[in-house]
PDB file of N, CA, C and O in Angstrom:
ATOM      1  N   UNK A   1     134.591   5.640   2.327  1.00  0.00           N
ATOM      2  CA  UNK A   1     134.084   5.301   1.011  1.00  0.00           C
ATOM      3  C   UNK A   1     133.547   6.534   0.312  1.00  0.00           C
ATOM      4  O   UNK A   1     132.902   7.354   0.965  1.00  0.00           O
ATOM      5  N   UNK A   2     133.783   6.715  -1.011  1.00  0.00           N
ATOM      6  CA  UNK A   2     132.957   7.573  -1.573  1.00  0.00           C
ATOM      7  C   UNK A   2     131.419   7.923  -1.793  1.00  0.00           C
ATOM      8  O   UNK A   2     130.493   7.197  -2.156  1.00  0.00           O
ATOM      9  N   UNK A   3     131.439   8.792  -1.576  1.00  0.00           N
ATOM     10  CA  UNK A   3     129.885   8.661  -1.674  1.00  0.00           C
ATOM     11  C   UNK A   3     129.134   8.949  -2.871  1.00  0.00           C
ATOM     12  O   UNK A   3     129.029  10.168  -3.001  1.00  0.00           O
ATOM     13  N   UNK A   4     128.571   8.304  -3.796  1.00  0.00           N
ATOM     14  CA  UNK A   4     127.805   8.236  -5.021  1.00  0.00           C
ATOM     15  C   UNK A   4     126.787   9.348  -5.232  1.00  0.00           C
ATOM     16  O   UNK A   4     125.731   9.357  -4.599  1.00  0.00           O
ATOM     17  N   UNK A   5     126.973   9.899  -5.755  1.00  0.00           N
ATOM     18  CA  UNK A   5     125.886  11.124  -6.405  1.00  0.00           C
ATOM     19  C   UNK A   5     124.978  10.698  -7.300  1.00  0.00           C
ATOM     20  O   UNK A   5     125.163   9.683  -7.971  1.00  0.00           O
ATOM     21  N   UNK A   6     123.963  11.404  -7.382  1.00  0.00           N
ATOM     22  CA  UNK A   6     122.815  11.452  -8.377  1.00  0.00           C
ATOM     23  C   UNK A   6     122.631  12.638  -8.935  1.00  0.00           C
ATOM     24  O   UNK A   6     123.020  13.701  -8.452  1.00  0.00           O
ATOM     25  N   UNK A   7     121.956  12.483 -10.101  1.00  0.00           N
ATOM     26  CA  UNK A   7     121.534  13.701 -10.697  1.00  0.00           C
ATOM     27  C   UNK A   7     120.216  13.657 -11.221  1.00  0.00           C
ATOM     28  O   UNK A   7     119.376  12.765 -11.338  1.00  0.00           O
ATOM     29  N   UNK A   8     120.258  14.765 -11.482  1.00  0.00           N
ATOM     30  CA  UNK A   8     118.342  14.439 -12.323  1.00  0.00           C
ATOM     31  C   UNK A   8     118.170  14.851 -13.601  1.00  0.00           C
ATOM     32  O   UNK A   8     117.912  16.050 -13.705  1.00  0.00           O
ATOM     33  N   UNK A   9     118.217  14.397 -14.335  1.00  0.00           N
ATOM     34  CA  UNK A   9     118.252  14.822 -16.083  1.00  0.00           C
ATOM     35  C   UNK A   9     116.658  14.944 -16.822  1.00  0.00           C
ATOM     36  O   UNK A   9     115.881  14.102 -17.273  1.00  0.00           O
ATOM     37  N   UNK A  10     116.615  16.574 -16.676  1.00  0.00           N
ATOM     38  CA  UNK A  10     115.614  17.202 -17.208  1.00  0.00           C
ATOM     39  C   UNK A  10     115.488  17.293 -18.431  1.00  0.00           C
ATOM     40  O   UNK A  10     116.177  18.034 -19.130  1.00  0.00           O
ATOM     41  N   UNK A  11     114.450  16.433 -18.903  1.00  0.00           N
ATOM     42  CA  UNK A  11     114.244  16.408 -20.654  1.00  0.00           C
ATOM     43  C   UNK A  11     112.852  17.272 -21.115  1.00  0.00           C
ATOM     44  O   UNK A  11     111.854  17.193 -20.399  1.00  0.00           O
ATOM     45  N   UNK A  12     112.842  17.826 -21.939  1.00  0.00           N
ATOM     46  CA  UNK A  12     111.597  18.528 -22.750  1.00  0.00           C
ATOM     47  C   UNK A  12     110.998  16.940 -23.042  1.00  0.00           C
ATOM     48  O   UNK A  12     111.580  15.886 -23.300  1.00  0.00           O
ATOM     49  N   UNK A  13     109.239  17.370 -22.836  1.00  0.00           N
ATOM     50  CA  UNK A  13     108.752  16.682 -23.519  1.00  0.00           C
ATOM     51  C   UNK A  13     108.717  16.376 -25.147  1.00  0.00           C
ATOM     52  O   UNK A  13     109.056  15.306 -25.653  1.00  0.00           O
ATOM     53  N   UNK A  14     108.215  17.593 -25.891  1.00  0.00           N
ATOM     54  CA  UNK A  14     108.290  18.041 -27.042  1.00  0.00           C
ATOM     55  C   UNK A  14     109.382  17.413 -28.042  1.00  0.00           C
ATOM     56  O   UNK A  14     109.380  16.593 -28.961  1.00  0.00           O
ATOM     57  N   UNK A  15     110.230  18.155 -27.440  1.00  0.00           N
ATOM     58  CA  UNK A  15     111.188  17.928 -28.256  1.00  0.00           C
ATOM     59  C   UNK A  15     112.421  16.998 -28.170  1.00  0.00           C
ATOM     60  O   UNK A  15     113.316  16.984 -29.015  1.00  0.00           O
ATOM     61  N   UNK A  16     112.373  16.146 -26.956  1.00  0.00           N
ATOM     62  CA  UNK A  16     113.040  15.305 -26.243  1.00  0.00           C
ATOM     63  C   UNK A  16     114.563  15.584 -26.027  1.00  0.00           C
ATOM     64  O   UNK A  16     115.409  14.735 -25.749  1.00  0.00           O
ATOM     65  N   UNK A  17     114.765  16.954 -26.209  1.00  0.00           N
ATOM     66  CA  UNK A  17     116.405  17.451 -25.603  1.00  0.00           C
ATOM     67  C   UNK A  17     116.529  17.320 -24.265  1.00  0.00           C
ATOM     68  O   UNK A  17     115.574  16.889 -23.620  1.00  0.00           O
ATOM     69  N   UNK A  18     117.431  17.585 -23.795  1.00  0.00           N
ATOM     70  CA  UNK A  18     117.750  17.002 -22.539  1.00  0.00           C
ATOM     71  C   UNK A  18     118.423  18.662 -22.259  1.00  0.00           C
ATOM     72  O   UNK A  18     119.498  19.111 -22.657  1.00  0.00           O
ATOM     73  N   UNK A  19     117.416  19.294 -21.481  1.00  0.00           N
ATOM     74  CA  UNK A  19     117.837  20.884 -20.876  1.00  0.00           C
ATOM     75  C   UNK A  19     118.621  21.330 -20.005  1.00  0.00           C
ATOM     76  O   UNK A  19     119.056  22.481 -20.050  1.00  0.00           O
ATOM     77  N   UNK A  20     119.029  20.157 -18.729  1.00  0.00           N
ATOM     78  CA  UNK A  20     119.855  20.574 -17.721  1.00  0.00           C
ATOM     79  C   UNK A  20     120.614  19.494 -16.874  1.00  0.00           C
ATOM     80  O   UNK A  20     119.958  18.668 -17.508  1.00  0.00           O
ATOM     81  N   UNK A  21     121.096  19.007 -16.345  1.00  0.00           N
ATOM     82  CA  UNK A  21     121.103  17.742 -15.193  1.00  0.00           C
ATOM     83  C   UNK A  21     121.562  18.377 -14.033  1.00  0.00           C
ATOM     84  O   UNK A  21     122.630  18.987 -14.081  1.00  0.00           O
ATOM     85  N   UNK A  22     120.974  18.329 -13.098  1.00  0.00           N
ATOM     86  CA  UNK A  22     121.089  19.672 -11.585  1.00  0.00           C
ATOM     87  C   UNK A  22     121.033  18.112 -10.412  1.00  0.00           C
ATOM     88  O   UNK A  22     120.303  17.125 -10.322  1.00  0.00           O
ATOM     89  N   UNK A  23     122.082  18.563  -9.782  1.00  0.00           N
ATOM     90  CA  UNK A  23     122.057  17.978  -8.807  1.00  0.00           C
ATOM     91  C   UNK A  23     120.351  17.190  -7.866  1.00  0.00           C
ATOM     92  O   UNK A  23     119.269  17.773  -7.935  1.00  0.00           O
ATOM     93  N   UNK A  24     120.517  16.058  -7.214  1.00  0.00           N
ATOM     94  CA  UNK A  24     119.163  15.243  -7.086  1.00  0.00           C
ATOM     95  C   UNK A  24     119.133  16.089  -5.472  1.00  0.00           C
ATOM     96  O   UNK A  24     118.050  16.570  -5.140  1.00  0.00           O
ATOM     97  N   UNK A  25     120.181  16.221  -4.639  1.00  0.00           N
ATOM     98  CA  UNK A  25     120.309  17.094  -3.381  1.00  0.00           C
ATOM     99  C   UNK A  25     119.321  18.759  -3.396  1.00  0.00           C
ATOM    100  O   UNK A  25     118.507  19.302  -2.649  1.00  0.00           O
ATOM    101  N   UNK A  26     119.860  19.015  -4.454  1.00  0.00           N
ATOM    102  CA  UNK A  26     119.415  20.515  -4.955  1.00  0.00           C
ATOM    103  C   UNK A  26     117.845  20.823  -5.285  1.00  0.00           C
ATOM    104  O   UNK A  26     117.184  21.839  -5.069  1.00  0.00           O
ATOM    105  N   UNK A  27     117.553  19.813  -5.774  1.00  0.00           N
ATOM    106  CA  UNK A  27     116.227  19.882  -6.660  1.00  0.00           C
ATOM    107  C   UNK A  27     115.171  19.360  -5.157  1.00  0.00           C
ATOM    108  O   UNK A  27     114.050  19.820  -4.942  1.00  0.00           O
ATOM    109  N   UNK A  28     115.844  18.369  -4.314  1.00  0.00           N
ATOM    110  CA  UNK A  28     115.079  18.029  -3.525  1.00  0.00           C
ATOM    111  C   UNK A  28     115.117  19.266  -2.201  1.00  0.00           C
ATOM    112  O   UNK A  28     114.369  19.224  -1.224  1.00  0.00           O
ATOM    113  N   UNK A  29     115.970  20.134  -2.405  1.00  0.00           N
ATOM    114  CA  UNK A  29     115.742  21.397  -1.403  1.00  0.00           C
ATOM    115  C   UNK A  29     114.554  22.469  -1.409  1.00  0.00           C
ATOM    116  O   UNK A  29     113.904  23.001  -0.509  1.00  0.00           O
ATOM    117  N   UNK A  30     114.544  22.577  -3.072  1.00  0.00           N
ATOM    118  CA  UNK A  30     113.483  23.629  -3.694  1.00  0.00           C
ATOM    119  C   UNK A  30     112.318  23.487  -3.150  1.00  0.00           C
ATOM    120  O   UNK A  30     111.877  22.347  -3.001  1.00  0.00           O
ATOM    121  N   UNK A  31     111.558  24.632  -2.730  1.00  0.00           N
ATOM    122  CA  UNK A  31     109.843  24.595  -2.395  1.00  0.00           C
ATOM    123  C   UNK A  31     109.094  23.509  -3.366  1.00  0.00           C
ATOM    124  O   UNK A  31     109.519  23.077  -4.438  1.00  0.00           O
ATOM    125  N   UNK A  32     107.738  23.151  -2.639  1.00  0.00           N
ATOM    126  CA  UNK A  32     107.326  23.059  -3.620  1.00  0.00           C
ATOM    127  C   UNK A  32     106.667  23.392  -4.790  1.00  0.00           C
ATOM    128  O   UNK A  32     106.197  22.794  -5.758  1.00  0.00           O
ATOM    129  N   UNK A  33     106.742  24.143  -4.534  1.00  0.00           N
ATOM    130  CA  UNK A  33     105.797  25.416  -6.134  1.00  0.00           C
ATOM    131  C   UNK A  33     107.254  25.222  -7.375  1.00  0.00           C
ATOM    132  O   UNK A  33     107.040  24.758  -8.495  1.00  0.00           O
ATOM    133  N   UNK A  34     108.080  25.478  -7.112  1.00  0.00           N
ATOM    134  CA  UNK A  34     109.949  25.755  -7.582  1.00  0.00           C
ATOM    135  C   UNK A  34     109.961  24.433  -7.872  1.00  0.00           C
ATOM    136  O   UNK A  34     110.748  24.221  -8.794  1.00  0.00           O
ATOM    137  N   UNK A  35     109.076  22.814  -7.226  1.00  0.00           N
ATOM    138  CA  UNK A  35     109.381  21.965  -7.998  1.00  0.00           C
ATOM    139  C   UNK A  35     108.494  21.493  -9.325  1.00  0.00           C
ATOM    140  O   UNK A  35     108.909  21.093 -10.413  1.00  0.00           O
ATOM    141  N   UNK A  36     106.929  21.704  -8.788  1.00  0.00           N
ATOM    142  CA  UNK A  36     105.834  21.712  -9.959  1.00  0.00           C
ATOM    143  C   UNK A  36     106.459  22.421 -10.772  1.00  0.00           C
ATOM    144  O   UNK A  36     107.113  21.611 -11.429  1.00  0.00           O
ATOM    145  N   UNK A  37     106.646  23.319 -11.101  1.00  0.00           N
ATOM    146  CA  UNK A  37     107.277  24.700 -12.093  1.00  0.00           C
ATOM    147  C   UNK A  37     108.256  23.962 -12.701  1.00  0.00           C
ATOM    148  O   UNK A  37     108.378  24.047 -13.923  1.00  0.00           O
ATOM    149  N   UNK A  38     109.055  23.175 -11.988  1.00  0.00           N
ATOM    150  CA  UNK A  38     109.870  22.636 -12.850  1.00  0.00           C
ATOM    151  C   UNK A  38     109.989  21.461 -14.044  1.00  0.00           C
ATOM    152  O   UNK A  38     110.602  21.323 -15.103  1.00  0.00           O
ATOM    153  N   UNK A  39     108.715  20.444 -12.962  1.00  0.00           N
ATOM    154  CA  UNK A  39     108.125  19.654 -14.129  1.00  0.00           C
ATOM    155  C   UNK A  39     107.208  19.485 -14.722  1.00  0.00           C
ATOM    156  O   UNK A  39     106.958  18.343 -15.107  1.00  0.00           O
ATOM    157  N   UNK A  40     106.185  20.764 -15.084  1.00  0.00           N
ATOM    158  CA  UNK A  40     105.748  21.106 -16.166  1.00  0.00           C
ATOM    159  C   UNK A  40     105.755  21.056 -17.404  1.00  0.00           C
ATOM    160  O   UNK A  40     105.980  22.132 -17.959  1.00  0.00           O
ATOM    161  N   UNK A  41     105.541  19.945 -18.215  1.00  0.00           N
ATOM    162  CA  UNK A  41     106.133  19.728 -19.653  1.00  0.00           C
ATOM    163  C   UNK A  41     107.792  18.850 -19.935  1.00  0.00           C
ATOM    164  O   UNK A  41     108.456  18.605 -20.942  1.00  0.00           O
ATOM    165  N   UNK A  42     107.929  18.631 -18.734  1.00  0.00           N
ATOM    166  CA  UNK A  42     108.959  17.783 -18.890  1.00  0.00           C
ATOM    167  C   UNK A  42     109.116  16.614 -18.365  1.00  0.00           C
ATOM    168  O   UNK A  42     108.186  16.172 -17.691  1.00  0.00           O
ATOM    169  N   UNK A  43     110.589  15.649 -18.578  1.00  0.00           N
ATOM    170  CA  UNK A  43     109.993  14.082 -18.143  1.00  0.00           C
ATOM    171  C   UNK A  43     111.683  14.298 -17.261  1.00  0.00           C
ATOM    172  O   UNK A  43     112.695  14.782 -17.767  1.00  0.00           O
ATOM    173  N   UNK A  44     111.571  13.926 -16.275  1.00  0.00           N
ATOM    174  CA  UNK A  44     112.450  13.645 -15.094  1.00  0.00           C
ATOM    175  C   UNK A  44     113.162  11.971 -15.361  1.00  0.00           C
ATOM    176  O   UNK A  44     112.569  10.949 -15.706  1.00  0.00           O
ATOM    177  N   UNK A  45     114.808  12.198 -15.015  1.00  0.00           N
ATOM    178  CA  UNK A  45     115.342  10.862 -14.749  1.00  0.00           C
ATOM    179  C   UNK A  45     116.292  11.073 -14.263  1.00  0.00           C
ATOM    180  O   UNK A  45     116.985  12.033 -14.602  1.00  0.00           O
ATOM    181  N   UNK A  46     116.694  10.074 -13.121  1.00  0.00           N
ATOM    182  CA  UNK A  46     117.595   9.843 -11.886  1.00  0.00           C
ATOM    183  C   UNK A  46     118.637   9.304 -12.728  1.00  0.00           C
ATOM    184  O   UNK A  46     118.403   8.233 -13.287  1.00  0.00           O
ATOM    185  N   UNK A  47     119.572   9.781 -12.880  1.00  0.00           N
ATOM    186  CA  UNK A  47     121.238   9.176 -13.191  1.00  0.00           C
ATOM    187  C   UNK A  47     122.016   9.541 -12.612  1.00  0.00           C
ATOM    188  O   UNK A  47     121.929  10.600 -11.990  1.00  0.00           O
ATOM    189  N   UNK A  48     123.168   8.702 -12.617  1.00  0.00           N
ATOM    190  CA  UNK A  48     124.562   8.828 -11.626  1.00  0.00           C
ATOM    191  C   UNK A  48     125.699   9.637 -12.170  1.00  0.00           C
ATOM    192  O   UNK A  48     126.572  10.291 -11.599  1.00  0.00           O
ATOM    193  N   UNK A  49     125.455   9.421 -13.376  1.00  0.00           N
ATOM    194  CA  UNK A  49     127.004  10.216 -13.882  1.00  0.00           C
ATOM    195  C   UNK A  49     126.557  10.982 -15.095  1.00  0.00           C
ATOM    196  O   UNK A  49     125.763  10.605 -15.956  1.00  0.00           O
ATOM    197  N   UNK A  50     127.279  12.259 -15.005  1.00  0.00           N
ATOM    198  CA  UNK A  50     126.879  13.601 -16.252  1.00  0.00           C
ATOM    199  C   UNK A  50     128.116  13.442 -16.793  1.00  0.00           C
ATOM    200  O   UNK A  50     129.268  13.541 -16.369  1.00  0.00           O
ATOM    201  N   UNK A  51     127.354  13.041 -18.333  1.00  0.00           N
ATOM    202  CA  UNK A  51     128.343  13.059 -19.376  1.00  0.00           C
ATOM    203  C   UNK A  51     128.721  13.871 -20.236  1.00  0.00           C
ATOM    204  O   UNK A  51     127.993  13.876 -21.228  1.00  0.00           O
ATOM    205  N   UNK A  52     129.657  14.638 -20.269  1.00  0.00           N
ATOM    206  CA  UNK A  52     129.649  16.101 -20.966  1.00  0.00           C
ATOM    207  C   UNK A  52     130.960  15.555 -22.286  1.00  0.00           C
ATOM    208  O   UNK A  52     131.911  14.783 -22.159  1.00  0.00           O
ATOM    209  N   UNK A  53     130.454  16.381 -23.551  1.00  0.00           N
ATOM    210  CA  UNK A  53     131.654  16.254 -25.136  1.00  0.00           C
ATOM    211  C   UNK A  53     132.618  16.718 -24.194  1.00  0.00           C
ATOM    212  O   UNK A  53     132.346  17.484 -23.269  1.00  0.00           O
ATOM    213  N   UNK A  54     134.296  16.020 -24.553  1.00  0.00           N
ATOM    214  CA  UNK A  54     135.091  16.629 -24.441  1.00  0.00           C
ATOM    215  C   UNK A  54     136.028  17.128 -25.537  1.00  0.00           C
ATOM    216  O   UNK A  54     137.025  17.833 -25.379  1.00  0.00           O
ATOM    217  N   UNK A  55     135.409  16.512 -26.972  1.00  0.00           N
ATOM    218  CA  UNK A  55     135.197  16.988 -27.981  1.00  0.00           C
ATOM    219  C   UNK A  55     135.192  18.393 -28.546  1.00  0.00           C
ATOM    220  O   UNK A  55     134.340  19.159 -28.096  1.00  0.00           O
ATOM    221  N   UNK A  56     136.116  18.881 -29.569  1.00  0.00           N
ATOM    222  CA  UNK A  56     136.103  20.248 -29.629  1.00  0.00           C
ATOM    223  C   UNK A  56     136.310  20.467 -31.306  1.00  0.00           C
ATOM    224  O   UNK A  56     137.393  20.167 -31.807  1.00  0.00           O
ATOM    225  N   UNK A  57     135.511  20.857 -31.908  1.00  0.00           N
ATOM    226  CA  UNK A  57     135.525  20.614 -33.556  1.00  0.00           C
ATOM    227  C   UNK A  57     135.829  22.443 -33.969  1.00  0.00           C
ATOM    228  O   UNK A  57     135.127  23.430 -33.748  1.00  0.00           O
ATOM    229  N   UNK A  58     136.941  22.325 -34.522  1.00  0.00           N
ATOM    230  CA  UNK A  58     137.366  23.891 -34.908  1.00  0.00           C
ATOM    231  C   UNK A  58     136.851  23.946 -36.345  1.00  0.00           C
ATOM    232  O   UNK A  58     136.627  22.876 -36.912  1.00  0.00           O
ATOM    233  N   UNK A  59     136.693  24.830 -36.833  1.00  0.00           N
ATOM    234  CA  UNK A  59     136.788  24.628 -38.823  1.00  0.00           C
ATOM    235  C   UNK A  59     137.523  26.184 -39.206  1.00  0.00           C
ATOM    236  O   UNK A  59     137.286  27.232 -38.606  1.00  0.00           O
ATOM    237  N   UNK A  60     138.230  26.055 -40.075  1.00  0.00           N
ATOM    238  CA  UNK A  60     139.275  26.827 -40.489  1.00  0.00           C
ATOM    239  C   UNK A  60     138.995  26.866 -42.071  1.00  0.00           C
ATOM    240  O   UNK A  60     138.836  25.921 -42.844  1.00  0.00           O
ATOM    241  N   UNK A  61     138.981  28.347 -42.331  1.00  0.00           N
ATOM    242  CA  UNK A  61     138.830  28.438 -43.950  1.00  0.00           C
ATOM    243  C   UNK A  61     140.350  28.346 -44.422  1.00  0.00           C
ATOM    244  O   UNK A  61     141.310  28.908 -43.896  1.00  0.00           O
ATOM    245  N   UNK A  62     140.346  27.432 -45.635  1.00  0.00           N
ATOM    246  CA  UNK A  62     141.153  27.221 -46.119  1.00  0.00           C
ATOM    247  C   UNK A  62     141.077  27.657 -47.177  1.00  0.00           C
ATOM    248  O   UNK A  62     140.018  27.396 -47.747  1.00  0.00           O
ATOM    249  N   UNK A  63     142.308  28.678 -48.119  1.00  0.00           N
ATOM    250  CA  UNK A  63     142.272  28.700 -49.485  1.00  0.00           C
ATOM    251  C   UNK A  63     142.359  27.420 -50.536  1.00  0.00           C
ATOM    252  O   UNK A  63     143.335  26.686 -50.383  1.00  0.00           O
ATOM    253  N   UNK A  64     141.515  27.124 -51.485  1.00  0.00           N
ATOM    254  CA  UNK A  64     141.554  25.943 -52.293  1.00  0.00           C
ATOM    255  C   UNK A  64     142.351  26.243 -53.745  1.00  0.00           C
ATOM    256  O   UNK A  64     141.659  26.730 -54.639  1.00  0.00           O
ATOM    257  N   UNK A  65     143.299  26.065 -53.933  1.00  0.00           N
ATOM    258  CA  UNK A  65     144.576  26.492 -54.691  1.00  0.00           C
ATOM    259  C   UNK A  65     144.194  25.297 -56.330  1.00  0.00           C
ATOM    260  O   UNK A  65     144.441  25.363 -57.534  1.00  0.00           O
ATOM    261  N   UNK A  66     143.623  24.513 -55.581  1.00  0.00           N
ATOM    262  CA  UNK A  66     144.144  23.611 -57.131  1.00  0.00           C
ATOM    263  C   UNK A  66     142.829  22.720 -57.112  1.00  0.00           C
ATOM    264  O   UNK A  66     142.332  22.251 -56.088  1.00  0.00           O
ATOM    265  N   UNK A  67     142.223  22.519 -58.721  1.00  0.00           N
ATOM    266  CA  UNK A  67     140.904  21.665 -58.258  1.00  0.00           C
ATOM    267  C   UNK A  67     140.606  20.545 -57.789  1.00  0.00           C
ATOM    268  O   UNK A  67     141.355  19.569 -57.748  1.00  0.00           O
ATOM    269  N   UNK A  68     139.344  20.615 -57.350  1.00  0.00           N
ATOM    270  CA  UNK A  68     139.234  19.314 -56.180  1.00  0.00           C
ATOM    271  C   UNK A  68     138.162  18.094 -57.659  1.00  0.00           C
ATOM    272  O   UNK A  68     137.165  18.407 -58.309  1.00  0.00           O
ATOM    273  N   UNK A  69     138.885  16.910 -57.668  1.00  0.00           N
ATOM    274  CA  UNK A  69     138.362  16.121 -58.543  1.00  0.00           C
ATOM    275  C   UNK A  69     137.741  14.662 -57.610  1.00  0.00           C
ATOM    276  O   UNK A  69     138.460  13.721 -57.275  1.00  0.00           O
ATOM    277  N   UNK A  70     136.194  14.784 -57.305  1.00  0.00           N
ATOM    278  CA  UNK A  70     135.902  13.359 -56.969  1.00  0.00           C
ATOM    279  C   UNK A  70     135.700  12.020 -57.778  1.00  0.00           C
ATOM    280  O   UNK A  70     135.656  10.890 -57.293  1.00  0.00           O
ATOM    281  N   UNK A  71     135.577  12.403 -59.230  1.00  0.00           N
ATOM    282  CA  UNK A  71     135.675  11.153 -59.899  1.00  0.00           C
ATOM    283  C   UNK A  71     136.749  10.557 -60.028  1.00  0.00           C
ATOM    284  O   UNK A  71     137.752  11.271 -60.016  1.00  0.00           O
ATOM    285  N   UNK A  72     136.921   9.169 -60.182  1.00  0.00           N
ATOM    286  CA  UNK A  72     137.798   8.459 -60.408  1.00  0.00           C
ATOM    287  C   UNK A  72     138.241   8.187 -61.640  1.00  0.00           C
ATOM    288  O   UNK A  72     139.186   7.414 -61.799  1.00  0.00           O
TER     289      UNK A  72
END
């Protein structure tokens, strides 16, 4: 059977971004000084799956040749 992973999704307090998601194995190896240090100002949560954009937004200058009319 597979075996199910965890992660730990490190959020800023402040500003409520979400800074890293590091393995729950990893984080539980660290000393403990390396773990206080880590949650210092931040709020910790256990999730299973890291969801990353696979989303990719290009923007390209375009020459505008002829005028652009929004009224109808």
């Amino acid at each position: 059977m597979a075996e199910k992973k965890q992660f730990v999704q490190i959020v800023d307090k402040k500003s409520g971004k979400i800074e890293r998601v590091a393995d729950l194995k990893a984080i539980e190896s660290l000393p403990e000084e390396e773990k206080l240090e880590l949650t210092k100002g931040k709020m910790l949560y256990i999730v299973t799956h890291v969801i990353e954009p696979i989303l990719k937004v290009e923007m390209v200058k375009q020459k505008i040749e002829e005028e652009i009319s929004y009224k109808q």
